[in-house]
C-alpha positions as CSV (number, residue, x, y, z in Angstrom):
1,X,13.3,-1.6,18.6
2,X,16.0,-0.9,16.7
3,X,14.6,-2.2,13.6
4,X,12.0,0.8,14.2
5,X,14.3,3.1,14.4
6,X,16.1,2.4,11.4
7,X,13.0,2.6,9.5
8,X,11.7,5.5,10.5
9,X,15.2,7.3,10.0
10,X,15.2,5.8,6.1
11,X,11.5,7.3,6.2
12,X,12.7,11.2,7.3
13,X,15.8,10.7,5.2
14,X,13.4,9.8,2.6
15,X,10.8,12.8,2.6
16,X,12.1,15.0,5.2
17,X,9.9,15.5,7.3
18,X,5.6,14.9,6.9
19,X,3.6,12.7,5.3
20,X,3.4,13.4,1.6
21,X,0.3,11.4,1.5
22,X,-1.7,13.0,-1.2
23,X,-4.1,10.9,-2.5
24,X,-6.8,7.7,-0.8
25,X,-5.3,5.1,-2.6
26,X,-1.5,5.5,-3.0
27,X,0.0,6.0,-6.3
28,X,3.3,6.5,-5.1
29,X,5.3,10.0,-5.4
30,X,4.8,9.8,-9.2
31,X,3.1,8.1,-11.7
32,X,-0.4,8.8,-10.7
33,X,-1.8,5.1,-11.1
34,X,-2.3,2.4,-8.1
35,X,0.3,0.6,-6.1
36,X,2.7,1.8,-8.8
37,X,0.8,0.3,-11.9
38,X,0.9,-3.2,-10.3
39,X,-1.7,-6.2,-10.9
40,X,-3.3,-6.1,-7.5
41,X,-4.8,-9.2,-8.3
42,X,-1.5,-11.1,-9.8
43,X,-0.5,-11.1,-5.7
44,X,-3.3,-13.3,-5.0
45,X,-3.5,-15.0,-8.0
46,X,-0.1,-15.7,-9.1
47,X,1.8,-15.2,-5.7
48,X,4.0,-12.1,-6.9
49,X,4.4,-8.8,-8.3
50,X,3.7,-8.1,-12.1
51,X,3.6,-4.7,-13.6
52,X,0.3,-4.2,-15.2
53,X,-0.3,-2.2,-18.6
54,X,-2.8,0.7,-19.1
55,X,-4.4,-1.6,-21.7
56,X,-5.9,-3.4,-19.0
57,X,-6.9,-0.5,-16.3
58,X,-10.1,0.0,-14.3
59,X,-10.6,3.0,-12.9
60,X,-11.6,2.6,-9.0
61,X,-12.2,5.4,-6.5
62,X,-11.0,8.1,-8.5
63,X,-7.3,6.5,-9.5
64,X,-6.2,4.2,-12.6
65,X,-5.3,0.2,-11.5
66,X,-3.7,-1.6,-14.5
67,X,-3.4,-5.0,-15.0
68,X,-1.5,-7.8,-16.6
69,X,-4.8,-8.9,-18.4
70,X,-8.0,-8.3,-19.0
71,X,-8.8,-11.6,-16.7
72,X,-7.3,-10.1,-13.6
73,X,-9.4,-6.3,-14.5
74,X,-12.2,-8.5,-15.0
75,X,-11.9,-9.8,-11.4
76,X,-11.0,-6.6,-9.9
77,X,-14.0,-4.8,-11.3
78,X,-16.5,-7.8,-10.1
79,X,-14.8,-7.2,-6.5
80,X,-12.5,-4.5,-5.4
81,X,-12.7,-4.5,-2.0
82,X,-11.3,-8.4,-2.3
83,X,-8.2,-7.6,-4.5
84,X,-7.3,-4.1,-3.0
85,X,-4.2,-3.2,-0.9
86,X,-5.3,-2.7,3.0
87,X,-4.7,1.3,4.0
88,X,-4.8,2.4,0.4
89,X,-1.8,0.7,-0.3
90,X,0.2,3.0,2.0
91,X,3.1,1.4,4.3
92,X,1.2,-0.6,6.9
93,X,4.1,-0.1,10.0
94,X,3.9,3.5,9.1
95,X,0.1,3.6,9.7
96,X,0.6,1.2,12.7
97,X,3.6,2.8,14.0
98,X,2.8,6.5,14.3
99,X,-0.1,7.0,11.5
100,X,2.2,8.2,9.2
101,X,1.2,7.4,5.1
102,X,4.5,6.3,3.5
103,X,4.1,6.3,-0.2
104,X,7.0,5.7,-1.5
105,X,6.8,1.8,-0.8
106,X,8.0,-0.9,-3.2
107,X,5.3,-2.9,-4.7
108,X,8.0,-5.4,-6.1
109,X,9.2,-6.7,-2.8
110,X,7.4,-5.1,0.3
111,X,4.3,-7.3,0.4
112,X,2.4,-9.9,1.9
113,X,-1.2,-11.7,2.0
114,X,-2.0,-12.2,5.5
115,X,-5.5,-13.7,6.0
116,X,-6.6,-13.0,2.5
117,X,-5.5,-9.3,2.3
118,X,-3.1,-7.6,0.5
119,X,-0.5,-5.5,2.7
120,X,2.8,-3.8,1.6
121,X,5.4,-1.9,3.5
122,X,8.0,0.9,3.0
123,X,10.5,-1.4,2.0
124,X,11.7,-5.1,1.4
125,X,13.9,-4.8,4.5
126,X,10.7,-4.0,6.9
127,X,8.2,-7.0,5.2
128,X,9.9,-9.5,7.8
129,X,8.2,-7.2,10.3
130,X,4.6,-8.4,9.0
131,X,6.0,-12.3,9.3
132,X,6.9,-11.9,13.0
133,X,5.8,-12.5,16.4
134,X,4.5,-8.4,16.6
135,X,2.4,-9.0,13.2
136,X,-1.2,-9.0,14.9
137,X,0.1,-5.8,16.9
138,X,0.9,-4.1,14.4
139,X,-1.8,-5.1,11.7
140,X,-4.4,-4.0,15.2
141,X,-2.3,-0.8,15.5
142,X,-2.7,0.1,11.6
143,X,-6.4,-0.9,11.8
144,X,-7.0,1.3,14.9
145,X,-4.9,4.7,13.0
146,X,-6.5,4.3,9.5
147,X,-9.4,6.0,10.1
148,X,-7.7,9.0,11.2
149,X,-4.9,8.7,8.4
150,X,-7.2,8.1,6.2
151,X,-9.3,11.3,6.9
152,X,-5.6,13.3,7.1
153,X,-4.9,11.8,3.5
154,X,-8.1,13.1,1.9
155,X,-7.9,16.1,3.4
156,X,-4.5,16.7,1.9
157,X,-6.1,15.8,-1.7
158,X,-8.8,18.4,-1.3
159,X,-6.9,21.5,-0.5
């Protein structure tokens, strides 16, 4: 529990106070690309973070996704829903936790493939979280709250 609590506290400390959620697929606080202008599909493919380049990007629901080549944008394009982040990229404890769409998460270190998807967390110090003994909980938690964050976060984009 107490893990929790410091996470949430670096989360308030953070943004002070709501969710600055403001688009469906996360591209962070700034920036205005996906996961950061990361290769979504390097995770999978490589088995770790590499920036991407707007030389390779692919526009998908709306929002630029770059890529490290023109392979990876190639594979992307053929399949999105495959190589995506789950929850729009947005911290998955956050969304499990209290429905809350951190976007400020670290697409260097705050990640894992569980079961074939793509999942990243507020922060390197919470991923442990996803490799534990509460990992189905709170993966069943976030998948039960998206909907409803989901709807919050595209609200927030249209007003």
């Amino acid at each position: 529990m107490y893990v929790f609590l410091r996470f949430w506290f670096a989360v308030l400390v953070a943004f002070g106070g709501p969710a600055f959620a403001a688009d469906p697929v996360n591209t962070g606080l700034f920036g205005g690309v996906a996961i950061k202008g990361y290769d979504t599909v390097a995770y999978f493919s490589e088995g770790r973070a590499m920036k991407g380049s707007e030389e390779f990007s692919y526009n998908w629901l709306g929002t630029p996704w770059h890529f490290a080549n023109a392979k990876h944008r190639n594979l992307f394009a053929d399949d999105p829903g495959k190589y995506a982040p789950q929850y729009g990229g947005y911290c998955t404890l956050g969304v499990g936790l209290d429905g809350h769409a951190a976007e400020n998460i670290d697409p260097e270190t705050s990640w894992r493939i569980i079961d074939d998807k793509l999942y990243f967390v507020y922060a390197a110090e919470y991923v442990g979280e996803l490799d534990g003994p509460s990992r189905d909980e709170w993966l069943a938690k976030a998948e039960a709250n998206w909907p409803e964050v989901k709807a919050r976060v595209e609200q927030e984009l249209s007003n």
